[in-house]
C-alpha positions in Angstrom: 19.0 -3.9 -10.4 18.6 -3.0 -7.3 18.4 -6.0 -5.6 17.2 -6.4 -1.8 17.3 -8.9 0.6 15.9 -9.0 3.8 17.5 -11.8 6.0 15.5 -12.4 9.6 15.4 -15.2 12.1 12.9 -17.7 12.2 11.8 -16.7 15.7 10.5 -13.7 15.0 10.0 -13.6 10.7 5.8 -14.5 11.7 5.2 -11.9 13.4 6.9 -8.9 11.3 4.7 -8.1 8.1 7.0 -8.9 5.6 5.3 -8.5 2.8 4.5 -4.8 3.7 7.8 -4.3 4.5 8.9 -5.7 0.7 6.2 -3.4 -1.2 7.6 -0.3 1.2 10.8 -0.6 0.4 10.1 -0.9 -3.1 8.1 2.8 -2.9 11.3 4.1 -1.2 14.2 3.1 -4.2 11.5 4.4 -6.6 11.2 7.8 -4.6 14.6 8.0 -5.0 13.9 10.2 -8.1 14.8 7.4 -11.2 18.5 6.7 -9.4 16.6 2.9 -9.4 15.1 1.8 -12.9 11.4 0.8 -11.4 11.5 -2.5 -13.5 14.3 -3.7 -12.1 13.5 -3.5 -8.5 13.7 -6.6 -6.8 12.9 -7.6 -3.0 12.8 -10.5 -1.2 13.4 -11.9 2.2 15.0 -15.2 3.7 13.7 -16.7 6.6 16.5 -17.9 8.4 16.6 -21.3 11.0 19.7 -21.4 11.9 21.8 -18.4 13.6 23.6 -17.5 16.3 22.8 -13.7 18.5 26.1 -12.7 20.6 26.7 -15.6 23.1 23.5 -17.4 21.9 21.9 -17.3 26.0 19.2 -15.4 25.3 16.1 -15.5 22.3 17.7 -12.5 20.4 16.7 -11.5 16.8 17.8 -9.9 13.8 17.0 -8.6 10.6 20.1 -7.8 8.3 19.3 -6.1 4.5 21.6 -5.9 2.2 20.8 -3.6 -1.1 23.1 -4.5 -4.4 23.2 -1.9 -7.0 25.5 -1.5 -10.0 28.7 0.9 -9.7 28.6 4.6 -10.2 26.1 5.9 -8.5 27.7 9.0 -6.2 28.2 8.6 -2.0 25.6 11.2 -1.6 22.9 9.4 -3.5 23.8 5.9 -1.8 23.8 7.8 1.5 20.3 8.9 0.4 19.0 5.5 0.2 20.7 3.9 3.0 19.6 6.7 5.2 16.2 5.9 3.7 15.9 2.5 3.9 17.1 2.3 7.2 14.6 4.4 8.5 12.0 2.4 6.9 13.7 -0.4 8.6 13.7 1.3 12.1 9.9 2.6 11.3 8.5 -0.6 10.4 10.3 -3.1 13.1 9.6 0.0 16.0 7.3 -2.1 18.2 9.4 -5.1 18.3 12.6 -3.7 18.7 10.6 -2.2 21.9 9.7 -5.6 23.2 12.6 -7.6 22.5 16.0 -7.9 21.7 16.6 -7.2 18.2 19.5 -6.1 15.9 19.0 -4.0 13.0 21.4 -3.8 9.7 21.7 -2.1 6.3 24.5 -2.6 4.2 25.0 -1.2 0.3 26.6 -3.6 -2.0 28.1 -2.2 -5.3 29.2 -4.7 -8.1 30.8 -4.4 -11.5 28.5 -5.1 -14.4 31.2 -7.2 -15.7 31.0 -10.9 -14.3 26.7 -10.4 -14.5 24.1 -11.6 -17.0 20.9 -10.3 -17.2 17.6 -10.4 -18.9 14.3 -8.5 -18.7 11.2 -7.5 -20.0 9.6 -5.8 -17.3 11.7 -2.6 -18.0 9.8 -1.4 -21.6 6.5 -1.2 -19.5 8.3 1.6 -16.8 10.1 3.6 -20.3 8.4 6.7 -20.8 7.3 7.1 -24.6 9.6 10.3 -26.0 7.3 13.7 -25.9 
């Protein structure tokens, strides 16, 4: 864990370099100085057909992210990332938020470890051998 999801509507998820987006956001919860075990990094995003913008009279957008990560990290450090991501968010949707209307969101999900299962082997190849 962390996991990240990236939902955007339909009518403008074309035309937004996802994937780029996915791989950047990765880069930033790693530069967040091992807060974020590398191997369990996980993005994704959700195209999404159906949604509603404010009154629904005009062709507005959205992207919403949500970031879930296991309790006790401290507020500073999730203000860190939020403040991170967000910009990322801000950076990479620039030009279209220009153009059109578009909403923005972050949000920071913590969850109890108890009530999750989990397996995963992609972990040992991120572990540093001991000195």
């Amino acid at each position: 864990m962390p996991h990240l999801t990236f939902e955007c509507t339909d009518n403008i998820y074309d035309e937004v370099a996802l994937p780029a987006l996915l791989k950047r956001a990765n880069d930033v919860l790693i530069a967040q100085g091992g807060v974020y075990p590398t191997g369990g990094i996980r993005s994704r995003a959700i195209r999404l057909l159906d949604w509603c913008v404010a009154d629904g009279s005009q062709d507005d957008a959205f992207v919403h992210a949500t970031l879930k990560i296991g309790s006790g990290r401290s507020p500073e450090t999730k203000q860190r990332t939020g403040d991170a991501l967000f910009r990322l968010m801000t950076e990479h949707f620039a030009d279209l938020y220009a153009r059109r209307g578009l909403a923005l969101s972050l949000e920071i999900a913590e969850f109890s470890e108890a009530g999750t299962w989990k397996q995963n082997n992609i972990h040992a190849r991120y572990k540093k051998p001991a000195a």
